[in-house]
Backbone as CSV, one residue per row, in Angstrom:
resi,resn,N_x,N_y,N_z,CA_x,CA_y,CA_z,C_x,C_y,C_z
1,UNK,-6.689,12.438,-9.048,-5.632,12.303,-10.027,-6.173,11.640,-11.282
2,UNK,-5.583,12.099,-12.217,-6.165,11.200,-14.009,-5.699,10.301,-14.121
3,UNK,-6.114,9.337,-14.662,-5.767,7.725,-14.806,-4.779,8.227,-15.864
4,UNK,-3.537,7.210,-15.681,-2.290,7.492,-16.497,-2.570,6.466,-17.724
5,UNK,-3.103,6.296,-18.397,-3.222,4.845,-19.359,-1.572,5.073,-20.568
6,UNK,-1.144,6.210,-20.785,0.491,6.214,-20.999,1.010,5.489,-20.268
7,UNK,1.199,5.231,-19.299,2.450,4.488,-17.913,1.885,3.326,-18.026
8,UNK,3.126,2.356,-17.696,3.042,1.077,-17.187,3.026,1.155,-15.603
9,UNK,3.073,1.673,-14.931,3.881,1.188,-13.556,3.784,3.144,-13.160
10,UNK,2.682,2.603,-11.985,2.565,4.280,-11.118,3.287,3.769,-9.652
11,UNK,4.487,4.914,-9.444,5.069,5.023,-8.170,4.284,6.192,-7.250
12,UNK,4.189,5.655,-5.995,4.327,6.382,-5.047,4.438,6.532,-3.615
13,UNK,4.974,7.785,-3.121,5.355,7.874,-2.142,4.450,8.529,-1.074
14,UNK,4.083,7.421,-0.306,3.041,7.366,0.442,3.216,7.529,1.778
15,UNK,2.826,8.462,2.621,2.824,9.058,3.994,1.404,8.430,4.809
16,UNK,1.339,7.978,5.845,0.294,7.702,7.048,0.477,7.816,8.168
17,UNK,-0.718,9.236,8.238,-0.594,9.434,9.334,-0.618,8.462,10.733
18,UNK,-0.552,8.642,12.175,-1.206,7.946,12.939,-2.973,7.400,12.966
19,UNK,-3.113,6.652,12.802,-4.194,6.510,12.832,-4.594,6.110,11.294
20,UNK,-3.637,6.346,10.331,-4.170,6.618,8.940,-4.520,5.083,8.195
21,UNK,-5.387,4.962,7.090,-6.197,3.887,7.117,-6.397,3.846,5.289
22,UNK,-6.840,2.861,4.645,-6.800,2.996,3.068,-8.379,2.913,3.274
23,UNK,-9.254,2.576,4.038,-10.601,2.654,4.323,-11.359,1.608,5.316
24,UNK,-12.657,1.353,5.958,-12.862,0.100,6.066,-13.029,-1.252,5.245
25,UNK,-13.280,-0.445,3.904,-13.351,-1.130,3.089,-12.163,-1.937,2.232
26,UNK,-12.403,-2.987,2.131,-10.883,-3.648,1.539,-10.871,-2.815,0.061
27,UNK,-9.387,-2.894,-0.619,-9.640,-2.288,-1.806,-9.039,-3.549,-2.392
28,UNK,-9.872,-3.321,-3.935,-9.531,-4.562,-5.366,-9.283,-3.722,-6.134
29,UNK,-8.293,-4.427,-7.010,-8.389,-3.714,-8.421,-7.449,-4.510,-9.138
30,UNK,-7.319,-4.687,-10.672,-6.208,-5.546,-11.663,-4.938,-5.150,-11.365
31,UNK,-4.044,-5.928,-11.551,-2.634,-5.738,-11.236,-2.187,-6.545,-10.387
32,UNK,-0.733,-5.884,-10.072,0.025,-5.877,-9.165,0.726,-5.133,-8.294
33,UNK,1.100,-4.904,-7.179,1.675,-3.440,-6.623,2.649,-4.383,-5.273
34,UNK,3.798,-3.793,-4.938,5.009,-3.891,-4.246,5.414,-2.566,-3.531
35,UNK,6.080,-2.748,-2.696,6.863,-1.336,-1.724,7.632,-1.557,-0.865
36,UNK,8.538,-0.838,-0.420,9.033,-1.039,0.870,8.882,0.360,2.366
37,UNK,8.541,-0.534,3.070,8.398,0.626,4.070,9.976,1.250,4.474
38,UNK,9.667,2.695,4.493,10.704,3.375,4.424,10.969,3.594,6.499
39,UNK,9.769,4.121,6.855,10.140,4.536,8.267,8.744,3.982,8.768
40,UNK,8.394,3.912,9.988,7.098,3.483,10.791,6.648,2.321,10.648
41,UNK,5.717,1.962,10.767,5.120,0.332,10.755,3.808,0.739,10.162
42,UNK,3.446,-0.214,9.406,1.902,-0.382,8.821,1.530,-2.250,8.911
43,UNK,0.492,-1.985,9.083,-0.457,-3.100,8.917,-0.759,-3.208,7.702
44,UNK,-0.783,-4.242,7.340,-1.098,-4.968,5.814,-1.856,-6.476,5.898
45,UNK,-3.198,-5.706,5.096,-3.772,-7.233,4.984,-4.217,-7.632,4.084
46,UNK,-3.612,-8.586,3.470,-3.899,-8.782,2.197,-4.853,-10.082,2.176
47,UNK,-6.111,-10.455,1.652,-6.532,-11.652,2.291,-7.117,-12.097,3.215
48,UNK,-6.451,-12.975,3.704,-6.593,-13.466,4.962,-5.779,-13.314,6.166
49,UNK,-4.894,-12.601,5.467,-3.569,-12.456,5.911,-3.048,-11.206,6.701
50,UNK,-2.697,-10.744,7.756,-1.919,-9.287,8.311,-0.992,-9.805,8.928
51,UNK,0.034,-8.725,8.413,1.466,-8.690,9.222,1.369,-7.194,8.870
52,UNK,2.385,-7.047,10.276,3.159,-5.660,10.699,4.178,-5.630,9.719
53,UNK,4.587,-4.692,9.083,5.574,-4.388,8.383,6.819,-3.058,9.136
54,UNK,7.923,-2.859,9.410,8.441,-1.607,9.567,9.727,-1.514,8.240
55,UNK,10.191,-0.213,9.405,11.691,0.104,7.927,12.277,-1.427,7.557
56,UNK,12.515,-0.986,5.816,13.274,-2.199,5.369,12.373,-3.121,4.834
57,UNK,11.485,-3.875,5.653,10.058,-4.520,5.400,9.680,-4.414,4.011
58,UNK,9.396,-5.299,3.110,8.818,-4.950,1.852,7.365,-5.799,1.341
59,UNK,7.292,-5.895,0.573,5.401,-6.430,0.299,5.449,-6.560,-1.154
60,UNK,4.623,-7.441,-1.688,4.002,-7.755,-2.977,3.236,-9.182,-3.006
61,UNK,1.368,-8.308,-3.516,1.018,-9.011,-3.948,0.335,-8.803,-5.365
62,UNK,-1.041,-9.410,-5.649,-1.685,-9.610,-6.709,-2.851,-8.569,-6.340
63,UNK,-3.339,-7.816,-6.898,-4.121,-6.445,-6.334,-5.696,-6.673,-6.589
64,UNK,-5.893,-8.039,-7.310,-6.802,-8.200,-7.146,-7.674,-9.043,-5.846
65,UNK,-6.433,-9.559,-5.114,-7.169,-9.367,-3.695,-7.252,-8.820,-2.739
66,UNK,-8.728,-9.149,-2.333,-8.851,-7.300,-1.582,-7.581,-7.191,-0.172
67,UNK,-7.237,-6.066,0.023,-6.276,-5.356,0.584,-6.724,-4.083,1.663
68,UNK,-6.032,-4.260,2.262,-5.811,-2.549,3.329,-4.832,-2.595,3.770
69,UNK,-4.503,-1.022,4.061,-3.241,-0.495,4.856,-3.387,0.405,6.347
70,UNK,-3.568,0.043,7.152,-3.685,0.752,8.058,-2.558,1.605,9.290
71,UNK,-2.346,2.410,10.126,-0.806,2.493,10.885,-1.628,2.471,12.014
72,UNK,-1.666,1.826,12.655,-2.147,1.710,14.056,-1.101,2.354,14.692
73,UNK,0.063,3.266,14.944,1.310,2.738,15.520,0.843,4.524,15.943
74,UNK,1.873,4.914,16.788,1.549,6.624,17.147,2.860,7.808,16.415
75,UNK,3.229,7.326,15.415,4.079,7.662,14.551,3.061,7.516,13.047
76,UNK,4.046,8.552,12.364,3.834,8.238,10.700,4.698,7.423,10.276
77,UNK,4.587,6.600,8.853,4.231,6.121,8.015,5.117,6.270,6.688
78,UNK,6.028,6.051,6.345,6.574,6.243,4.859,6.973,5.097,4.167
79,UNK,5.853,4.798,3.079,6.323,3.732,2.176,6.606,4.294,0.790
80,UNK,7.283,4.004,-0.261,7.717,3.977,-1.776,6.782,2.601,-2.591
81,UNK,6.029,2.759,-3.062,5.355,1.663,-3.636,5.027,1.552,-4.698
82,UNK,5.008,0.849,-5.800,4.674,0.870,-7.152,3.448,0.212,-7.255
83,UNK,2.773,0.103,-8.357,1.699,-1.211,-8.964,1.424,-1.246,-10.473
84,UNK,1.294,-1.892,-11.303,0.969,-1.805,-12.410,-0.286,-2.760,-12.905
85,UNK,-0.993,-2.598,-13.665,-0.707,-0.909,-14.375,-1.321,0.037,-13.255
86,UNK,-1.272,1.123,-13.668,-1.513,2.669,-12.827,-3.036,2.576,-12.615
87,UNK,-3.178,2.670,-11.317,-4.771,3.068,-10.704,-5.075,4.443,-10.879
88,UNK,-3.953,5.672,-10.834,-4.763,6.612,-10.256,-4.003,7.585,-11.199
């Protein structure tokens, strides 16, 4: 996808599969980004930090510390999430 440098604030609606993963690698980047999980559970670790998240569940941090999303769970995955400014 082209970096949006028009937009303040990229939404999206994000599906994970079983098993599905943002990498081993933690991800960084400037900003900020928030969401709420719509259906399934994801793992979130922001930090030092993991908690389980499911429906309802919401999140925000500072994006410059490193992060992952993983679904360990045997279901998918639906979160709505924003961050600004736009990564992707």
């Amino acid at each position: 996808a082209a970096e949006r440098r028009d937009k303040a604030v990229q939404i999206l609606h994000e599906v994970y599969e079983p098993g599905g993963d943002t990498g081993a690698e933690m991800l960084t980047h400037r900003g900020e980004e928030g969401g709420i999980v719509l259906e399934g559970e994801i793992e979130l670790t922001v930090g030092e930090q993991t908690r389980v998240l499911g429906p309802g569940d919401a999140y925000y941090f500072e994006s410059g510390t490193p992060h992952r999303f993983r679904n360990r769970s045997k279901k998918k995955t639906v979160i709505v999430s924003a961050c600004t400014p736009p990564f992707m």
